[in-house]
N, C-alpha and C positions, 0 to 999 in steps of 0.2 A: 648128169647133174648140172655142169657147166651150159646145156642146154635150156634145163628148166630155170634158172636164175635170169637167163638172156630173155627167156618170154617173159617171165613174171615184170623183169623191168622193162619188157618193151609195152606188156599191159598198162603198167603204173605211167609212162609217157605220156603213152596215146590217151589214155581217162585225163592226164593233166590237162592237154594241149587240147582236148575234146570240151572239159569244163571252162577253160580256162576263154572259148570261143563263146560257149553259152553264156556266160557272165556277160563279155565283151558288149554281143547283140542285145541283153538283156540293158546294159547299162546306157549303152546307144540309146536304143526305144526310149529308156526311163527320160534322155536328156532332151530327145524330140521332140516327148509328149509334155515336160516339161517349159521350153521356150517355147512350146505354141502354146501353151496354159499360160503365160505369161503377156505374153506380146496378145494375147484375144483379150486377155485382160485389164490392159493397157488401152484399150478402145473402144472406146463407150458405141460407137456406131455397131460394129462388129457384135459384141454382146448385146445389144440391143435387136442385133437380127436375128442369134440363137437364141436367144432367151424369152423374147417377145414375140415370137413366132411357136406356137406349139408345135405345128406340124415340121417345121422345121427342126427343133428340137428333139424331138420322138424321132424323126425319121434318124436322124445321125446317130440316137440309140440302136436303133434296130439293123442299123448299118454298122455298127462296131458289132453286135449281136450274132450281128449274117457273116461277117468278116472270119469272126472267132471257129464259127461253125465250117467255114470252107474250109478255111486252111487245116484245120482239124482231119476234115474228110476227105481233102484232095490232095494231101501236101504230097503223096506217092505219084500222081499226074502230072503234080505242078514241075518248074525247072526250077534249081536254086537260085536264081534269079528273081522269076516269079513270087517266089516264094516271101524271100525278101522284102523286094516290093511291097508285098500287101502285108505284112508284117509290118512295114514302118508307116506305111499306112494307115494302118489301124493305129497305130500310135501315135498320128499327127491328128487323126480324127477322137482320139481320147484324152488329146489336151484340148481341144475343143470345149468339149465340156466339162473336161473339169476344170474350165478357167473359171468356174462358179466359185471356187473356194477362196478365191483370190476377193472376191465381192463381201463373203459371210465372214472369213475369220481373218484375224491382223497377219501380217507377214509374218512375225516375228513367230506366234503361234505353229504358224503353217512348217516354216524350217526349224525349229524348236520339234516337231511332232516328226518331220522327217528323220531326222539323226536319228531320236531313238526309233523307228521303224528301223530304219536301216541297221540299226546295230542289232536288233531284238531277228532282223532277216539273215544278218550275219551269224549272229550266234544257234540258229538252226539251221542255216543251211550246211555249215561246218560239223554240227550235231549228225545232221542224214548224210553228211558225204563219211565222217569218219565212223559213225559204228558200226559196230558186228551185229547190231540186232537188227534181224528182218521187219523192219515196217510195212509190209504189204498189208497188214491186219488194219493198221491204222488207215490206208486209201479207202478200205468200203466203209467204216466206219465214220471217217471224214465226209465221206460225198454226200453220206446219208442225214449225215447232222448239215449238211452244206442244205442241201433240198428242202429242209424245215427250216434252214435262218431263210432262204427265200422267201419260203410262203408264208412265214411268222412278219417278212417285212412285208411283202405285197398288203398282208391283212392289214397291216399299222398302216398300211397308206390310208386307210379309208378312215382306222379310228383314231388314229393320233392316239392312241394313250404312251405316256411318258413312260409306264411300267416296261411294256413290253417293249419301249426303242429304250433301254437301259440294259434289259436284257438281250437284246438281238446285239448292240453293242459289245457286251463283255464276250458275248457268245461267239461272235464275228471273230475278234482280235484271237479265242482261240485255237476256232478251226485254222484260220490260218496261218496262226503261225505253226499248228502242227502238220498243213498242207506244204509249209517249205522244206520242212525237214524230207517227210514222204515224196514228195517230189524233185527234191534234188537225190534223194537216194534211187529212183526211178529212173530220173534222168544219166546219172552214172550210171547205172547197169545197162541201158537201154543202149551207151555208145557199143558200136561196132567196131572190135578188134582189125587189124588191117583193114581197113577201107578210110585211112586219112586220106585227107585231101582231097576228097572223091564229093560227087554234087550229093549220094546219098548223107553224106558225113556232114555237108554245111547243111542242109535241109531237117535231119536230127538236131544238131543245133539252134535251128531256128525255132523247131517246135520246142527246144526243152526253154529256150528263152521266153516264150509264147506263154510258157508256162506258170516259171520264176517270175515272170513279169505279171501278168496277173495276181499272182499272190503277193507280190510286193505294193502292187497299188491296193487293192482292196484292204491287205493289211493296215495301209499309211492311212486308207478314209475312214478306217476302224475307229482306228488310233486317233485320229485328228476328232472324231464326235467325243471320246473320252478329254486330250490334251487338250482342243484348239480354243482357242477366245475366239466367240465373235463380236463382229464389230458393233 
């Protein structure tokens, strides 16, 4: 008995100090991609060269695009180093572009939309770390509504109608916020019992941050087409 109480709280540790690393890398990213959205925004030359340059532009899309997908497919190859690496990478190159936001809506908007993203991310990811209910039902059912807000936005690229970027908006804010939930419950099951410390342990981490992180920005450019003033 004395033995099953000793695993159960060596279980409850290691998921703390396992979570507690994801958040960390997760928060890291968020502050990279951050001050380099800020200081690219800061510089009229600099946005003048990504924004004024299509091919330029596009390309640093499809290079945050390719990014996602490596590290997705290789992170079992890569070292936890590596891994890292192109993790904060990608997120020095996704404040790149989103230092657009900094151009369209007031500041005060932009951190005003933040908080409540972050609280709206907090209060689900706290949802999917503590319940008893299995949300795996909700991942195919999210991907799948995920796959139509694309292609419902790709179409609006062409027609602009206001209807349908009103609905890809309200639609957006709730796949994901129901992807943080499913996803942080995901990512706690997915750590591995003894192997702290270990390079497969920070490289899990780094994918569930990859993850968390994703949903927390898409949620906030949700959120900001609903809160933000533009200028």
């Amino acid at each position: 008995m004395n033995n099953l109480i000793l695993d159960a709280e060596q279980i409850r540790r290691e998921q703390v100090t396992f979570i507690a690393k994801v958040y960390a890398w997760m928060c890291g990213a968020l502050a990279l991609t951050a001050i380099t959205a800020l200081i690219t925004a800061s510089s009229p030359a600099i946005l003048e060269l990504i924004f004024g340059n299509k091919i330029l532009f596009y390309g640093l899309i499809i290079a945050e695009l390719g990014l996602v997908w490596y590290l997705s497919s290789a992170i079992q190859r890569l070292s936890a180093a590596a891994a890292t690496g192109w993790f904060l990478f990608y997120s020095f190159l996704n404040g790149l572009t989103l230092s657009v936001i900094f151009v369209l809506y007031t500041t005060a908007s932009i951190a005003g939309t933040f908080f409540v993203t972050a609280a709206t991310f907090g209060a689900m990811s706290l949802y999917g770390y503590y319940t008893k209910r299995d949300l795996t039902k909700w991942g195919s059912l999210l991907m799948m509504a995920l796959i139509g807000l694309i292609l419902a936005s790709v179409v609006n690229m062409f027609f602009n109608n206001p209807i349908l970027y009103w609905i890809t908006t309200y639609a957006g804010i709730l796949i994901f916020v129901g992807l943080v939930a499913y996803d942080t419950q995901k990512i706690k099951d997915m750590n591995i019992i003894g192997n702290e410390g270990t390079e497969e342990d920070h490289k899990e981490a780094i994918m569930g941050s990859l993850a968390l992180y994703l949903d927390f920005i898409n949620l906030f450019l949700y959120m900001l087409r609903l809160l933000g003033n533009r200028k």
